[in-house]
C-alpha positions as CSV (number, residue, x, y, z in Angstrom):
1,X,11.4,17.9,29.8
2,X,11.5,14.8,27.6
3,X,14.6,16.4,25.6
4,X,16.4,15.9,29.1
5,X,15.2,12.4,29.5
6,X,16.5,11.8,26.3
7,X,20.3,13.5,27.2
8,X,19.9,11.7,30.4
9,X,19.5,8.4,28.8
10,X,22.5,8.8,26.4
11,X,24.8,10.0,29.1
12,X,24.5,7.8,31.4
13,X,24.9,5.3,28.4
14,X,27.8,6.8,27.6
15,X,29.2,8.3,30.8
16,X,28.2,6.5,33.5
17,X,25.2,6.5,36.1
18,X,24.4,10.0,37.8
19,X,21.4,10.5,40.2
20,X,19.9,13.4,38.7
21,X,19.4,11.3,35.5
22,X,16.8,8.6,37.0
23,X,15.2,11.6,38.0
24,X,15.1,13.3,34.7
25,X,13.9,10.0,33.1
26,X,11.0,9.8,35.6
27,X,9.7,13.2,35.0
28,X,10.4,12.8,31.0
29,X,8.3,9.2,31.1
30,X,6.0,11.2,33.0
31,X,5.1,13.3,30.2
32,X,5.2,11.7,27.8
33,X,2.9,9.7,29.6
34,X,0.1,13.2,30.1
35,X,1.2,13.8,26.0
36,X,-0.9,10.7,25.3
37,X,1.2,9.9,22.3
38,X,2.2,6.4,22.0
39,X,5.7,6.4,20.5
40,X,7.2,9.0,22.9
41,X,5.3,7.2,25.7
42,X,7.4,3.8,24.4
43,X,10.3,5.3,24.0
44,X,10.6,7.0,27.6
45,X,9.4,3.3,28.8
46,X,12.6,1.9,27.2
47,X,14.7,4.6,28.2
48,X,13.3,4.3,32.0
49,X,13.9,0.9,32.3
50,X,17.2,0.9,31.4
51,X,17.5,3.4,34.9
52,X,15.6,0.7,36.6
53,X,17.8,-2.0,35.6
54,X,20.8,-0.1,37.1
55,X,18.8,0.1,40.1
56,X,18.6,-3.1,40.4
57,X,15.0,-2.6,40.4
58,X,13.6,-5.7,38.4
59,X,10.7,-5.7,38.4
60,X,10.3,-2.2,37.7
61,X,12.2,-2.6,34.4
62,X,10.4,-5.1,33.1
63,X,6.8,-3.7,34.1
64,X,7.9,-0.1,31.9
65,X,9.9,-2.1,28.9
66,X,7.2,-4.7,28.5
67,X,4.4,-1.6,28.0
68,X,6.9,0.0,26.0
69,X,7.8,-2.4,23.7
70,X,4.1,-3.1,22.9
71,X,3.3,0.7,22.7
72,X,6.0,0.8,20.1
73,X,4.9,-2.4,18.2
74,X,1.2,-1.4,17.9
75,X,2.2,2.2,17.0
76,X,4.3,1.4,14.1
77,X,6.7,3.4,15.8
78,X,10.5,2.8,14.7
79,X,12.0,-0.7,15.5
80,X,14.7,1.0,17.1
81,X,12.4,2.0,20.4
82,X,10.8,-2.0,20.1
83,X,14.0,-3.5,20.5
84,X,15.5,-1.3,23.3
85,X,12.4,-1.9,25.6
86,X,12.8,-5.6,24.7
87,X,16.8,-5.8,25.7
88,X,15.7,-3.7,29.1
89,X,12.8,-6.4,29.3
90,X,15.3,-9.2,28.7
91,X,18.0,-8.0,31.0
92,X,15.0,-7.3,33.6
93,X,13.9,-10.7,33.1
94,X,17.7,-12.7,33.2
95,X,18.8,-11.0,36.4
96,X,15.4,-11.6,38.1
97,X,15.8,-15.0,37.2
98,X,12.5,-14.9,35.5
99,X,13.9,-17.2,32.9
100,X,10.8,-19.5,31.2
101,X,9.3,-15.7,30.6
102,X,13.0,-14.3,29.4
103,X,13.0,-17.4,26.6
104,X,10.0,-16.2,25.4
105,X,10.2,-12.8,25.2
106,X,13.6,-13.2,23.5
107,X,12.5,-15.5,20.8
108,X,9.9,-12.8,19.6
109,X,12.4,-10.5,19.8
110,X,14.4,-12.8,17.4
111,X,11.6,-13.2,15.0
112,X,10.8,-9.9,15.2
113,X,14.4,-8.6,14.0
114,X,14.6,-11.0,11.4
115,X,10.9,-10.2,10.2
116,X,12.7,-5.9,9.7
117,X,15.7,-7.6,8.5
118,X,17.8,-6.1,11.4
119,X,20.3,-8.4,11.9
120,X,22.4,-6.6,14.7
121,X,19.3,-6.7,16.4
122,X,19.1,-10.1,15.4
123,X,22.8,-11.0,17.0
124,X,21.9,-9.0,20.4
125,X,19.1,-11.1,21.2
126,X,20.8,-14.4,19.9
127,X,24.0,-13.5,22.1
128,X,21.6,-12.7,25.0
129,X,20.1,-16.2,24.6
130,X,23.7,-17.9,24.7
């Protein structure tokens, strides 16, 4: 089940937005959420959010990628999965016009890329604060 959350994720990033793949990434988040383990439960969070941001559901996005990206931070898990749920929180954030929490989030998410020494990382959350 989480294997298709995953595929749904990267097709719709790469081909476009399809129904059926919000649905797989709610039943993949789902269980990851009854596996208990931390880093897939982040990176279904990220994933999901990126579904609800398409949906123009907000709120939604920013509820999964803020747990996600603090899942992922306090299990060590790749910076890869802490990034993505911080963009989804970000984009979440500037198109709710939640903007005094959007500044903050996206200055730790500068810090953080430049404490890993990710600098495209680094660049996407600078650009997204221009």
């Amino acid at each position: 089940m989480r294997t298709r959350g995953y595929a749904a994720y990267w097709f719709a990033r790469m081909r476009g937005w399809r129904a059926s793949d919000a649905v797989a990434s709610a039943d993949a988040l789902a269980s990851a959420r009854r596996s208990g383990h931390p880093g897939a439960r982040a990176a279904h969070l990220g994933m999901h959010a990126y579904f609800a941001n398409l949906q123009s559901d907000y709120a939604a996005a920013a509820r999964h990628a803020a747990e996600g990206g603090a899942l992922a931070a306090r299990a060590g898990d790749s910076f890869f999965t802490h990034a993505l749920c911080r963009y989804q929180e970000c984009w979440a954030l500037l198109h709710g016009g939640q903007w005094g929490t959007l500044l903050a989030v996206l200055h730790e998410a500068i810090r953080a890329a430049e404490r890993n020494e990710h600098r495209p990382w680094a660049l996407v959350f600078t650009l997204v604060l221009a």
